[in-house]
KEKE-3310 file (N, C-alpha, C; in steps of 0.2 Angstrom, whole numbers, plus 5000, padded with zeros to 4 digits):
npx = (5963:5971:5972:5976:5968:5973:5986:5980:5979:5986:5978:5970:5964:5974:5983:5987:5997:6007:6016:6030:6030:6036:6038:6022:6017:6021:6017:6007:5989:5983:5969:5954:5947:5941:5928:5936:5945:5949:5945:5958:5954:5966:5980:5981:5981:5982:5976:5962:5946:5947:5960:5963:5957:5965:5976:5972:5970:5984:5992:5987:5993:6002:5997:5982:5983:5987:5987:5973:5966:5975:5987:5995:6009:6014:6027:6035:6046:6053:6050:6049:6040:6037:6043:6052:6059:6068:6062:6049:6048:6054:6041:6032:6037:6035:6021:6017:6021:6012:5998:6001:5992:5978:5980:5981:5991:6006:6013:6025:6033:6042:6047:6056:6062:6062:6073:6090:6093:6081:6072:6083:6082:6066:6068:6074:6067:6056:6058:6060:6047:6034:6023:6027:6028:6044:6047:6060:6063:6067:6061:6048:6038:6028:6015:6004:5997:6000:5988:5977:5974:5976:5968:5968:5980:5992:5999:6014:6012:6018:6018:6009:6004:6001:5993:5981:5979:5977:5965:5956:5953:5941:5931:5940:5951:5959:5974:5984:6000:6010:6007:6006:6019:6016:6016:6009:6002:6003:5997:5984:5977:5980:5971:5956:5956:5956:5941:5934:5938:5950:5960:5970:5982:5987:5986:5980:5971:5960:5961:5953:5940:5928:5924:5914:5915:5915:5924:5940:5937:5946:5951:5943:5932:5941:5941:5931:5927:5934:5931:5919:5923:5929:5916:5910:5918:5914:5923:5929:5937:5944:5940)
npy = (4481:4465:4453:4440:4435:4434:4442:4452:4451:4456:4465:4459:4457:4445:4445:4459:4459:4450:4458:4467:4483:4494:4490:4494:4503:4504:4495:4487:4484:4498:4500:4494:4486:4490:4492:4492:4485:4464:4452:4437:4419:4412:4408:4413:4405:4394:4383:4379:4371:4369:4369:4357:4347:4346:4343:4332:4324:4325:4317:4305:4291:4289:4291:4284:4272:4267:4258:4263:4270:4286:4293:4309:4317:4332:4342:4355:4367:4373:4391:4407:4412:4400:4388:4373:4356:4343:4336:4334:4330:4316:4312:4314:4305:4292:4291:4292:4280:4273:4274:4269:4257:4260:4265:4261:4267:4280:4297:4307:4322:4336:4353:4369:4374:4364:4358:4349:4339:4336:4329:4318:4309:4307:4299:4288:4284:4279:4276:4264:4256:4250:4254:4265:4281:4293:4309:4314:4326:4329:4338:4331:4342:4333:4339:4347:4334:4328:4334:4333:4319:4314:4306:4311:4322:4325:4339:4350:4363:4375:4379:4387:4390:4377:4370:4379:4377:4362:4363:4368:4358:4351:4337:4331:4324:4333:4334:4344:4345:4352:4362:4366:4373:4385:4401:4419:4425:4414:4404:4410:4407:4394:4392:4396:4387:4375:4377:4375:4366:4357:4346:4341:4329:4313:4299:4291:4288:4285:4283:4279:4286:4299:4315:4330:4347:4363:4368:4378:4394:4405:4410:4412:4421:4432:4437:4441:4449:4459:4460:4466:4479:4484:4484:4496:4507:4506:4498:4485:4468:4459:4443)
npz = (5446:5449:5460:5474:5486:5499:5498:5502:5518:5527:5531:5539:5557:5563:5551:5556:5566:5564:5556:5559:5568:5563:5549:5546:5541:5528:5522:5509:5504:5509:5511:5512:5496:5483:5472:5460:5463:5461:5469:5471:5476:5473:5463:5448:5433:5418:5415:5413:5407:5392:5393:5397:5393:5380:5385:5390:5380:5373:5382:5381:5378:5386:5400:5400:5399:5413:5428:5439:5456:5451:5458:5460:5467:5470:5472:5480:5487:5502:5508:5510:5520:5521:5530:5528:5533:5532:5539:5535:5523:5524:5531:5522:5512:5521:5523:5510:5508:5515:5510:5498:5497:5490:5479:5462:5453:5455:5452:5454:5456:5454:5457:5452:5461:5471:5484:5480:5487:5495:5484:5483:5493:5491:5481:5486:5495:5488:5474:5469:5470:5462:5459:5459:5449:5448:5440:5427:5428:5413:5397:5389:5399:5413:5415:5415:5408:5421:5429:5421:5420:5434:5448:5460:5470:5479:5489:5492:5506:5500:5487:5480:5466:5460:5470:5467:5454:5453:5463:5455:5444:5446:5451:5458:5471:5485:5492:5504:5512:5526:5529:5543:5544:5539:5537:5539:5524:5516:5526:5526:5514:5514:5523:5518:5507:5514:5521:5510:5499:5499:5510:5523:5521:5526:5526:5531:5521:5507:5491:5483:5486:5486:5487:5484:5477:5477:5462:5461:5451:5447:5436:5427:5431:5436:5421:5416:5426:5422:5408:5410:5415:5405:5396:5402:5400:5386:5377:5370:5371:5359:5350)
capx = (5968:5967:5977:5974:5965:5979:5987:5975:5978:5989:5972:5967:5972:5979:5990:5992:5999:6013:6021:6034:6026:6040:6035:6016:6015:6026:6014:6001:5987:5983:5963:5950:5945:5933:5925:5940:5950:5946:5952:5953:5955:5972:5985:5977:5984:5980:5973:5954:5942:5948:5968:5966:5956:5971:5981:5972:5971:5991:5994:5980:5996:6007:5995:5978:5983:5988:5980:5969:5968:5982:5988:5999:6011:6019:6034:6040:6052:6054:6049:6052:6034:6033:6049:6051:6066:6070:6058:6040:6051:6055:6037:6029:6038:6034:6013:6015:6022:6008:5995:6001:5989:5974:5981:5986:5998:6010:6018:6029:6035:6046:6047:6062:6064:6064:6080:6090:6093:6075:6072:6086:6076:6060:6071:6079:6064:6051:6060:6061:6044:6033:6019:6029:6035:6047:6048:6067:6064:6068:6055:6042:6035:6020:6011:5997:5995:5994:5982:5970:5972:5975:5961:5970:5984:5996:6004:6018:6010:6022:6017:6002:6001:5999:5988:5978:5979:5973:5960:5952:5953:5934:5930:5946:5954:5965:5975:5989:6003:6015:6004:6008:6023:6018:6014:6005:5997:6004:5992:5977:5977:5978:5963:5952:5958:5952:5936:5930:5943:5956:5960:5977:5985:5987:5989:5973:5965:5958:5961:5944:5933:5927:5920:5913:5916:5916:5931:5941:5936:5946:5952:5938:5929:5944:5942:5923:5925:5938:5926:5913:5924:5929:5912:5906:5922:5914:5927:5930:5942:5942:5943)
capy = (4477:4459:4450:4434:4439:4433:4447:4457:4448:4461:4470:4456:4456:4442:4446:4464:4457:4447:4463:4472:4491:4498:4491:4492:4509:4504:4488:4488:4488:4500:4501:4487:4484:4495:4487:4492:4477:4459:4447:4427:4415:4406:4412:4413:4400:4391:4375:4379:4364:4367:4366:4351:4341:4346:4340:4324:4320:4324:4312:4299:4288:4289:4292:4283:4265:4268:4256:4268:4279:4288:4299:4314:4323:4338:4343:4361:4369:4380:4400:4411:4413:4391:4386:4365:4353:4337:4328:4334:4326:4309:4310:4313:4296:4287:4293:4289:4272:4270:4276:4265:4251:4261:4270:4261:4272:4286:4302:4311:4328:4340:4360:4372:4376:4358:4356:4342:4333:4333:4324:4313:4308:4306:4294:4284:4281:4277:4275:4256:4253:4246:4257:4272:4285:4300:4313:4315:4335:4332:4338:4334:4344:4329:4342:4349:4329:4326:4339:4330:4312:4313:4305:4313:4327:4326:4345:4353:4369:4382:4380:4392:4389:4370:4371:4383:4373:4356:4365:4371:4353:4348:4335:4326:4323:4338:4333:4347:4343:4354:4369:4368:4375:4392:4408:4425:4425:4408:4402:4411:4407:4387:4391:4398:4380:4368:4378:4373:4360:4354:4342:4337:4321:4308:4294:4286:4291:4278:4289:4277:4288:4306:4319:4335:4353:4368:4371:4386:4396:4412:4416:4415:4427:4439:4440:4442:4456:4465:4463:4470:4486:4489:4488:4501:4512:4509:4497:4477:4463:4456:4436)
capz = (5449:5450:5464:5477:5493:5505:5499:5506:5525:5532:5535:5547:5564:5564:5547:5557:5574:5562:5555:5563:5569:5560:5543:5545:5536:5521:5521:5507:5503:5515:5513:5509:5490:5481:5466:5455:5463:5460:5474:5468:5480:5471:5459:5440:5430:5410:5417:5412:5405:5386:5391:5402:5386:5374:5387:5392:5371:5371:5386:5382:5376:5392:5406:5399:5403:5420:5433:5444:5455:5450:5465:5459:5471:5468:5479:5479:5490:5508:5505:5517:5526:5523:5531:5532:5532:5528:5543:5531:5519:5526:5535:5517:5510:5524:5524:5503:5507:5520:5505:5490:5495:5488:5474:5455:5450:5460:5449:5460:5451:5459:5455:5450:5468:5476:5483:5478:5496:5496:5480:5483:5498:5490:5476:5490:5498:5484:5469:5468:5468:5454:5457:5459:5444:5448:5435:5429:5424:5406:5393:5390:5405:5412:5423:5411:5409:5428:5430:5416:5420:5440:5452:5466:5470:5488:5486:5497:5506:5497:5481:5478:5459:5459:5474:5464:5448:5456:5466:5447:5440:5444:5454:5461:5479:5483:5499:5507:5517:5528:5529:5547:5541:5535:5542:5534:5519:5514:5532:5527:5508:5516:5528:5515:5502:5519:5522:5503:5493:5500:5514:5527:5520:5535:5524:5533:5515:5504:5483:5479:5487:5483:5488:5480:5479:5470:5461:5460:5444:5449:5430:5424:5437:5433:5415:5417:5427:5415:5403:5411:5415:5398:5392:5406:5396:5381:5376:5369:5371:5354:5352)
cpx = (5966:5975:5973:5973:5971:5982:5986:5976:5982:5983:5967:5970:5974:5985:5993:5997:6006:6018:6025:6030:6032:6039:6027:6014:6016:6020:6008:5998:5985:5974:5960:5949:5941:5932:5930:5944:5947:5950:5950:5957:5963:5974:5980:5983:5978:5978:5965:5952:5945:5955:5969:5963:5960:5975:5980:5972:5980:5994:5993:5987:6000:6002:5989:5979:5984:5982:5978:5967:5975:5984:5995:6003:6014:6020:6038:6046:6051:6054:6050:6045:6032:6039:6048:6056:6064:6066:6052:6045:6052:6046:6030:6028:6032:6024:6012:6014:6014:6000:5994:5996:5983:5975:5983:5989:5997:6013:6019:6034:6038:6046:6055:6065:6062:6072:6084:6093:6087:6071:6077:6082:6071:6063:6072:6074:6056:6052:6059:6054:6039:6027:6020:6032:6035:6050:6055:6068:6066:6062:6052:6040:6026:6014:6005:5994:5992:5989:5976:5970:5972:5967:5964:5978:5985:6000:6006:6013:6012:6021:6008:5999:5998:5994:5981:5974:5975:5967:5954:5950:5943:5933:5936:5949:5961:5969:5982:5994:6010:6012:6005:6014:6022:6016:6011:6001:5998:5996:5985:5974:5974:5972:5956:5950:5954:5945:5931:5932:5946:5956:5967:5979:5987:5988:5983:5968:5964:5955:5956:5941:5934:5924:5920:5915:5916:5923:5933:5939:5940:5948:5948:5932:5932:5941:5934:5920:5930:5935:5922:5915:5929:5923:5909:5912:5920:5920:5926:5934:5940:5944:5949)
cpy = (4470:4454:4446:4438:4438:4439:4454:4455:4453:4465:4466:4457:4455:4443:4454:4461:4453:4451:4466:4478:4496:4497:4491:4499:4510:4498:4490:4482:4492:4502:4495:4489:4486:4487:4489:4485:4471:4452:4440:4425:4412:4410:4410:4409:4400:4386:4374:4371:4362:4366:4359:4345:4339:4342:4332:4320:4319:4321:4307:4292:4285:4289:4287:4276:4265:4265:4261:4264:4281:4294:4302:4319:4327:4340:4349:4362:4374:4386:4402:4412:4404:4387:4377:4362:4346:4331:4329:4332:4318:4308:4309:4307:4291:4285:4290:4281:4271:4269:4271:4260:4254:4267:4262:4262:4278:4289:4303:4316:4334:4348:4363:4375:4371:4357:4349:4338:4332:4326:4316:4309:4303:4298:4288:4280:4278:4276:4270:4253:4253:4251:4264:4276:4291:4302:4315:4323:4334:4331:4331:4334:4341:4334:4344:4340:4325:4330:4335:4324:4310:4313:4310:4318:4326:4332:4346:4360:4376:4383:4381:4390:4381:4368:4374:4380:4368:4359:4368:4365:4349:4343:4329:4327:4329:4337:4340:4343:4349:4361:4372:4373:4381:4395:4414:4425:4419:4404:4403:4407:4399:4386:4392:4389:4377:4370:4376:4369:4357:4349:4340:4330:4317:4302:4289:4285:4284:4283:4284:4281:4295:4310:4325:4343:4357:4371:4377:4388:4403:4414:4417:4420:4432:4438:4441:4448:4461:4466:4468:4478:4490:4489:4494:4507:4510:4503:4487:4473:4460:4449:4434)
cpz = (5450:5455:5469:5483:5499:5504:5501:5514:5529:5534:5539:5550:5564:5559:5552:5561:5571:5558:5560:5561:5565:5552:5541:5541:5530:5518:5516:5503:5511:5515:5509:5502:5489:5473:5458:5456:5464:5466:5473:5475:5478:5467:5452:5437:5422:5411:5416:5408:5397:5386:5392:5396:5382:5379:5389:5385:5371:5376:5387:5382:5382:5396:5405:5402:5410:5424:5438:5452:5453:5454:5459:5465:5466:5475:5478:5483:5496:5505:5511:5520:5525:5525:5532:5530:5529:5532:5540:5525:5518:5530:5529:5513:5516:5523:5516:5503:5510:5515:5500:5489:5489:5482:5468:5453:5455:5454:5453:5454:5457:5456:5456:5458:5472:5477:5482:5484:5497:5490:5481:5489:5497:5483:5481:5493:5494:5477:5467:5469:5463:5453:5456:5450:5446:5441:5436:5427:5418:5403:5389:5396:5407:5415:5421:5410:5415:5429:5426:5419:5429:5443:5459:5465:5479:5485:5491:5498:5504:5490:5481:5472:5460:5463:5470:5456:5450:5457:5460:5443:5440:5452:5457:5465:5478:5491:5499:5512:5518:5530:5536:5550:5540:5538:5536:5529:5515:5520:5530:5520:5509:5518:5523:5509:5509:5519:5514:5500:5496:5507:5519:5522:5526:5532:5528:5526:5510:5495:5481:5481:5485:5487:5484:5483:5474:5469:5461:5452:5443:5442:5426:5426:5434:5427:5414:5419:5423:5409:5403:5413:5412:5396:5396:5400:5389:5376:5375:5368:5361:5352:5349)
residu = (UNK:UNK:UNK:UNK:UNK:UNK:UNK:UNK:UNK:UNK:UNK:UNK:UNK:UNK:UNK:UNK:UNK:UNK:UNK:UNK:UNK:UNK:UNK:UNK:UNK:UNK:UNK:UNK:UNK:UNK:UNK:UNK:UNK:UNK:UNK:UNK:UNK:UNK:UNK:UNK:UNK:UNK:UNK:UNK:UNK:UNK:UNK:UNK:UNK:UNK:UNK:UNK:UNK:UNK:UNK:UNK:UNK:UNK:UNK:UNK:UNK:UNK:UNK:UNK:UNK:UNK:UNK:UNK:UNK:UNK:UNK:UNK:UNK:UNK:UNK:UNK:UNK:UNK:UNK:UNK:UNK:UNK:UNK:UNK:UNK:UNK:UNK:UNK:UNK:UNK:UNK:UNK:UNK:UNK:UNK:UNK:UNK:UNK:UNK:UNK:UNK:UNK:UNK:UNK:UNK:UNK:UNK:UNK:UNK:UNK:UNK:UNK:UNK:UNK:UNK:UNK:UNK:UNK:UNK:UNK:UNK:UNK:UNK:UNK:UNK:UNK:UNK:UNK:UNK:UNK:UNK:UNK:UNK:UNK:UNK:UNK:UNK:UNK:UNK:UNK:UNK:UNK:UNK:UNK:UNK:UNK:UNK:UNK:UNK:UNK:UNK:UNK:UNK:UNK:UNK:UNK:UNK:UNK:UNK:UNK:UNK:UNK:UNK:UNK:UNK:UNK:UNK:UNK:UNK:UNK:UNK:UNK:UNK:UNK:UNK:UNK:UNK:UNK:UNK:UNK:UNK:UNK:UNK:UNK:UNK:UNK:UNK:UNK:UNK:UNK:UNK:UNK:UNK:UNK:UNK:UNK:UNK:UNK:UNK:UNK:UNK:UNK:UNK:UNK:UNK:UNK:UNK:UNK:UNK:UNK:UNK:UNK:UNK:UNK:UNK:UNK:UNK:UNK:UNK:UNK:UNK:UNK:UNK:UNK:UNK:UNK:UNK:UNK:UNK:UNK:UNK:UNK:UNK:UNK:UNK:UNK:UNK:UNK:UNK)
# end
């Protein structure tokens, strides 16, 4: 089995002490991970080294001129363990504006679960400038191209995959924002991202600089160890 370790957090304290004692029996897993389960740090995603080249070749056109740095948000939506309104929305704009001096170029990309009072928002208050582009949702979808050409990524803390994705892209500024926002396994998932990749957004940040880290690999680790235990059975993936 292969699933993200958060999903394991109910077997810490802290994730116990945030169930109700009436569903902590029904709650699983209910014993730690033997060496049949494979825990990644982040959701498994298609973003490895050879898509993100296709995609910075199929982008080269639209994204390659762009004066630099090019900051990338991505702006999901409230889940139910990451509740947040409309003030990390208006506090988000305001921290981009605060931003812009040290950025090139701004995408701003929204998810199927952004609502629309929050995008309107985010149009209202950053729309109109020269450095800014917001994605209007029709095809072609840029996101495999931000992913290749972004020097930076500002991500809402509800969104696992994109968190996930960014955090796999190599060596590029990975900022969070809202994570104060979330509870459970959403919480821990963020703690484990600050202690290696990731960072608050504060809009004090200057998208010239860098820093290093080691990115996530987690889909390549799972398919590493499925290989390994089918050939213990005897057994081959064929390319």
């Amino acid at each position: 089995m292969i699933t993200p370790r958060h999903d394991y957090y109910p077997l810490t304290p802290h994730g116990h002490k945030q169930i109700p004692w009436f569903f902590r029996r029904w709650i699983t897993p209910r014993e730690r991970p033997d060496r049949h389960v494979v825990l990644t740090v982040g959701a498994l995603h298609q973003a490895d080294s050879a898509v993100l080249r296709s995609a910075a070749s199929a982008w080269h056109t639209e994204l390659a001129s762009l004066p630099r740095p090019l900051l990338v948000v991505n702006i999901g939506g409230p889940a139910r363990s990451c509740q947040y309104g409309m003030d990390l929305v208006k506090q988000l704009s305001v921290l981009l504006q605060n931003v812009l001096w040290s950025c090139g170029s701004l995408m701003i990309s929204f998810s199927r679960r952004t609502l629309e009072k929050v995008s309107k928002i985010v149009l209202r208050e950053l729309g109109g400038h020269s450095k800014v582009y917001i994605w209007n949702g029709e095809e072609p979808n840029p996101h495999m191209g931000y992913l290749a050409w972004a020097d930076a990524f500002v991500i809402t803390a509800d969104s696992v995959s994109m968190l996930s994705e960014a955090c796999s892209t190599g060596m590029k500024l990975v900022y969070i924002i809202g994570a104060e926002h979330c509870k459970w396994k959403f919480a821990d998932f963020h703690r484990s991202l600050l202690e290696r990749v990731v960072r608050p957004f504060t809009a004090k940040e200057n998208m010239s600089e860098s820093w290093s880290y080691s990115p996530l690999n987690d889909t390549a680790v799972a398919a590493s160890r499925v290989h390994v235990a089918l050939a213990e059975r005897g057994w081959k993936v064929q390319p």
